[in-house]
PLY file of the C-alpha trace (Angstrom):
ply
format ascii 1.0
element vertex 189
property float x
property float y
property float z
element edge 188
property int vertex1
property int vertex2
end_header
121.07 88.15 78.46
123.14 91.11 77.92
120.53 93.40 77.18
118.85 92.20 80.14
121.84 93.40 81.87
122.52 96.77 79.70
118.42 97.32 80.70
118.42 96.48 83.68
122.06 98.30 84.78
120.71 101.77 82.91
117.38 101.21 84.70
119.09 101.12 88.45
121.58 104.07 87.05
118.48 106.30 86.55
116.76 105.41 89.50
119.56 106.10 91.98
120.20 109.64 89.68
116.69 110.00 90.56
116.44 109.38 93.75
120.09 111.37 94.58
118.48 114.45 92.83
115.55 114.19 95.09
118.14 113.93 97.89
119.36 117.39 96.92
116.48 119.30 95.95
114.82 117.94 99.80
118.10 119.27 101.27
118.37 122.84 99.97
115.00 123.85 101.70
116.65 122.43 104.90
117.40 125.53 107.40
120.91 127.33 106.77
122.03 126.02 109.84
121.18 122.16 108.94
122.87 123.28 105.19
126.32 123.59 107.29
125.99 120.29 108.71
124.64 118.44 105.76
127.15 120.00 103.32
129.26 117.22 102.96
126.01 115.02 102.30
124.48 117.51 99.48
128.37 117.57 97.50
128.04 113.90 97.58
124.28 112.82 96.71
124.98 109.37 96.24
126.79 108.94 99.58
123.45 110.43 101.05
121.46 108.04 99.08
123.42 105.21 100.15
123.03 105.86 103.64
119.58 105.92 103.69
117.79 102.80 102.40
114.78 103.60 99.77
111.18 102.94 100.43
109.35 102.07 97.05
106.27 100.15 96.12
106.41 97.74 94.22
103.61 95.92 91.95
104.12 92.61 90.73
102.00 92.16 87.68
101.45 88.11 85.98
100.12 87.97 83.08
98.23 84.76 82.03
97.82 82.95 78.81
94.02 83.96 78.91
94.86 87.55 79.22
93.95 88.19 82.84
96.43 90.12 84.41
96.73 89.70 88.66
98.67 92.49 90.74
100.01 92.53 94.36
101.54 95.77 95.56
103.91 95.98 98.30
106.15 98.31 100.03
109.25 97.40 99.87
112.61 98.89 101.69
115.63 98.80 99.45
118.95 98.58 101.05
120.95 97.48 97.41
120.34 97.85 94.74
122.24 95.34 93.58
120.11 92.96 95.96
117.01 94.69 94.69
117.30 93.80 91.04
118.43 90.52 91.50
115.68 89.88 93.55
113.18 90.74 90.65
115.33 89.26 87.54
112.70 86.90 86.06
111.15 89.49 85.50
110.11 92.49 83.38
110.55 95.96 84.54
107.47 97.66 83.20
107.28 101.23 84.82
109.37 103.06 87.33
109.52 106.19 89.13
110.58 107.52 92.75
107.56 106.26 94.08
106.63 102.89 93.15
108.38 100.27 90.68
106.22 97.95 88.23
107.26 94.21 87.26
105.37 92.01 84.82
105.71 88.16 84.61
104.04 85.85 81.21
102.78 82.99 83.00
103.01 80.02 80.95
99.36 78.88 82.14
96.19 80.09 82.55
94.95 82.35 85.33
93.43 80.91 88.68
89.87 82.43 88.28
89.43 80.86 84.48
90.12 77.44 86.22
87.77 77.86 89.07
84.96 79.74 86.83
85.46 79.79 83.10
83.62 77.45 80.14
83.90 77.69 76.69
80.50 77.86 74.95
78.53 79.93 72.32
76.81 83.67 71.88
75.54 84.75 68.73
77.73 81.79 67.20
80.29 83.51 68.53
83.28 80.86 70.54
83.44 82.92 73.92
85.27 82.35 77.42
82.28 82.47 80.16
82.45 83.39 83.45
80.33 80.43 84.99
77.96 78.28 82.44
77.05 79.76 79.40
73.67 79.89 80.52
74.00 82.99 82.83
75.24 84.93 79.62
78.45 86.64 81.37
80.92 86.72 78.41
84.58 87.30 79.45
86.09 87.03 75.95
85.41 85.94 72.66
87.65 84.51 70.09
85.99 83.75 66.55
82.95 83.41 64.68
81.88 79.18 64.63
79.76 78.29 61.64
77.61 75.92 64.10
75.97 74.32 60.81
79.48 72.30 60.32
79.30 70.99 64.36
78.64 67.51 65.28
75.13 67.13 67.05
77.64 66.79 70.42
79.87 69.50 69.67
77.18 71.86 69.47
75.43 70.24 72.81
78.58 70.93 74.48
79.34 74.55 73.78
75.50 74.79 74.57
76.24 73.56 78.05
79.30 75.00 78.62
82.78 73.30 78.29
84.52 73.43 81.29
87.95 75.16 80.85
89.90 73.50 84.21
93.42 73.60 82.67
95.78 75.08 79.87
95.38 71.71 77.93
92.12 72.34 77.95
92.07 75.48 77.05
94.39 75.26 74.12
92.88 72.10 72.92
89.56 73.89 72.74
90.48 76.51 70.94
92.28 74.66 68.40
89.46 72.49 67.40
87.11 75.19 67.33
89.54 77.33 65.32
89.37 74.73 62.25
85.37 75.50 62.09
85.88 78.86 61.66
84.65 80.05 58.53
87.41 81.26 56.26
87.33 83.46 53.68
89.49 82.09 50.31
91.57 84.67 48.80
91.89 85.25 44.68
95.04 84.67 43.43
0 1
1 2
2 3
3 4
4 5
5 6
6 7
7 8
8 9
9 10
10 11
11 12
12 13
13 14
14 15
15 16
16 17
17 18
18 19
19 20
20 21
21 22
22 23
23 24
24 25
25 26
26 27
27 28
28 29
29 30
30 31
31 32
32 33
33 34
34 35
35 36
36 37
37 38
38 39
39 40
40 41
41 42
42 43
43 44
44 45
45 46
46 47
47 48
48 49
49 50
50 51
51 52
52 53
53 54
54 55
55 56
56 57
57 58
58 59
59 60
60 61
61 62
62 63
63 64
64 65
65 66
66 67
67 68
68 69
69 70
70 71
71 72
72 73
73 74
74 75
75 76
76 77
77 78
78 79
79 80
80 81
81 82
82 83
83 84
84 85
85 86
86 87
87 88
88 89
89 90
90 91
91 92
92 93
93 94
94 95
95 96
96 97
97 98
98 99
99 100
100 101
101 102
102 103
103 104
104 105
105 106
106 107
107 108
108 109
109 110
110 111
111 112
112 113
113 114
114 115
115 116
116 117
117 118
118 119
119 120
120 121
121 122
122 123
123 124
124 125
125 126
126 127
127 128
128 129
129 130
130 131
131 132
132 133
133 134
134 135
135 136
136 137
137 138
138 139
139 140
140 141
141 142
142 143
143 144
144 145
145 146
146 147
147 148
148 149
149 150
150 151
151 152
152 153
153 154
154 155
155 156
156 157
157 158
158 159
159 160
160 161
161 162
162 163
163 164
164 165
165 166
166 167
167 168
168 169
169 170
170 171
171 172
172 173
173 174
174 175
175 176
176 177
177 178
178 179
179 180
180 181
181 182
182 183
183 184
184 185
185 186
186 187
187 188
């Protein structure tokens, strides 16, 4: 929790450096007379910076157990930054600059388009994720080699048809059954 803090502390500390240097460089090709006026604000960058809120966008990445990543960007109008990071503390700050801020999130589950579309089933005896049934051959991922001699008459019907992956229990239980009929090499020792 304290680095969390330490991180996320340093993090705001560079951005509002950033952002106040960006404050002065903008005002010194301001017009001599608007250089008089704005004096006080250029001596003082984080005063400026303080005054005016910061626009940012902001990406919010989840990552899924299955590997699919989703992103939403938004703009977003920062008026503290205190509020800001709070706002974002579950979770992890992955890239930042002037211009746009990126947060990633592990979801603990797996992504909304496996559930709707993905089955578990064979190529080239090969355990792969499919987007839709097996059948149309669209492989999203594949995981290990299945020596499909060892498979029950069933277990191989199934993976031929397609196993439909419609939760995380599913998904995990799959892959840990399949995992055990993996051929393994045996190591001398």
């Amino acid at each position: 929790m304290r680095k969390h803090i330490l991180l996320s502390s340093f993090a705001a500390l560079m951005f509002i450096i950033g952002f106040g240097t960006h404050a002065v460089m903008s005002n010194e090709t301001v017009s001599t007379n608007d250089n008089q006026n704005k004096a006080t604000e250029v001596t003082n960058s984080t005063t400026y910076v303080s005054k005016e809120p910061l626009q940012v966008n902001v990406t919010l990445q989840k990552q899924f157990l299955d590997g699919n990543i989703t992103e939403k960007t938004r703009k977003k109008t920062i008026y503290a930054m205190e509020d800001f990071w709070s706002e974002y503390e579950n979770w992890q700050l992955i890239n930042q600059s002037q211009e746009e801020m990126v947060f990633r999130k592990q979801i603990d589950d797996i992504s909304p388009s496996l559930k709707q579309n993905g089955y578990f089933g064979l190529q080239n005896s090969m355990l792969s994720i499919f987007e839709g049934e097996p059948i149309h051959q669209q492989v999203i991922q594949s995981f290990y080699q299945i020596d499909t001699d060892t498979l029950e008459s069933r277990q191989f019907e199934a993976l031929q048809k397609g196993i439909k992956i419609d939760s995380k229990e599913k998904y995990l239980q799959v892959l840990e059954v399949y995992r055990d009929l993996s051929p393994t090499k045996q190591v001398q020792g």
